[in-house]
N, C-alpha and C positions, 0 to 999 in steps of 0.2 A: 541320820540312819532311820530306815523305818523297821517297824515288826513285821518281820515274818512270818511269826507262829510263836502257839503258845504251846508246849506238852506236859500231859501230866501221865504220872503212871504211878499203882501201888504196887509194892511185892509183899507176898507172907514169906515171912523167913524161915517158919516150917517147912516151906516147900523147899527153898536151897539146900535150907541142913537135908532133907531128904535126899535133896538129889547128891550131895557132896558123900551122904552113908553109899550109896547104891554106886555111885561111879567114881569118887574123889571127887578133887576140885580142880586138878590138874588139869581134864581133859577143858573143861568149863572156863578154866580161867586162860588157856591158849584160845580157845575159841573167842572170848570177848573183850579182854584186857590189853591194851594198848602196850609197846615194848615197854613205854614206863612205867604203866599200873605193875608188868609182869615181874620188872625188880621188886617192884615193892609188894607183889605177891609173896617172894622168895623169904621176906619175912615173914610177914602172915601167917603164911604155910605153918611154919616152928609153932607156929601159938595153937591154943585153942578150936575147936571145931565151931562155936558161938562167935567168935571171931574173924574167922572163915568166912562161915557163910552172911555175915554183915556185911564185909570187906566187899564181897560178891555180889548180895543183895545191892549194895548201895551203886555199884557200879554200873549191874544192868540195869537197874532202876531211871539212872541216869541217862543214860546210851539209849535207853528204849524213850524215853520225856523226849531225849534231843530230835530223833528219827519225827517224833511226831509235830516238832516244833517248826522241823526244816521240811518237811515234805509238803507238796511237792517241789519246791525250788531245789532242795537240794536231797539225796538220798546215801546218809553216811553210811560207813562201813561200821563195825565193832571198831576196828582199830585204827579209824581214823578222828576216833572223839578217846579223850584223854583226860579223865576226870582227878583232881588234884583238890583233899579236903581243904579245912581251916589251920591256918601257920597261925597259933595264937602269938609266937615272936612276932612272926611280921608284919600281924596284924593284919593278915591277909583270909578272905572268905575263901568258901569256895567257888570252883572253878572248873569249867569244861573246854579245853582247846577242841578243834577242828579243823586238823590238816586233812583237806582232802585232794585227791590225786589231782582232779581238776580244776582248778580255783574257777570260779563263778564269783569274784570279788570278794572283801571283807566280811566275813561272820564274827558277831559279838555274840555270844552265850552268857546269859545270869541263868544261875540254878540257885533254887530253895530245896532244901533238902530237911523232911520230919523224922524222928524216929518218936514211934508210941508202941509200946511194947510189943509185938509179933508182927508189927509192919514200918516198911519206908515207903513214905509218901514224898515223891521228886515233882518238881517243876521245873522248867525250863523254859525261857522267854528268848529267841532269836530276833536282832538285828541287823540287819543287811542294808545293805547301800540301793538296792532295787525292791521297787517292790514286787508280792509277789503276784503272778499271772493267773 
């Protein structure tokens, strides 16, 4: 496999909790959350508002690193990247699937994911079977 790209992005989580006061997180989280983030929004949701907007933060963080990692070869949707944290059971990292409508071949996604207190800082490194043009 080769790299495709590398992406990186910060969010302030001020800004989410802002936007989550002024509009919910409802609209936000249909807008960017994969069907499976969005189950596991429906817990979320119950918790905390600092919680919230993490869960959210972390996610567009991630979706926006990928976008910049695949482009131009490829150009994801919100809800065709699927971000899944650390299973300390399974001893499994995190992770970003990519099903996209039109396969252009195998995508491997590694995401690094920071938190320091009022920001997530994501990475994301794309592998593909082709390189890119």
């Amino acid at each position: 496999m080769t790299v495709l790209g590398i992406g990186v992005d910060v969010v302030h989580l001020p800004r989410i909790a802002a936007l989550l006061r002024r509009r919910g997180g409802q609209r936000f989280a249909n807008r960017v959350l994969s069907d499976a983030e969005l189950r596991q929004w429906n817990d979320v949701v119950k918790r905390d508002n600092a919680e919230q907007a993490r869960f959210l933060a972390v996610r567009f963080s991630v979706k926006e690193a990928a976008y910049k990692a695949l482009y131009p070869t490829s150009r994801p949707t919100w809800k065709e990247l699927s971000y899944h944290g650390v299973d300390r059971i399974a001893k499994q990292k995190p992770g970003l699937e990519y099903t996209p409508r039109v396969t252009g071949g195998p995508v491997k996604l590694h995401v690094s994911i920071s938190h320091d207190g009022d920001y997530v800082f994501t990475t994301v490194l794309a592998e593909g079977m082709t390189a890119p043009t």
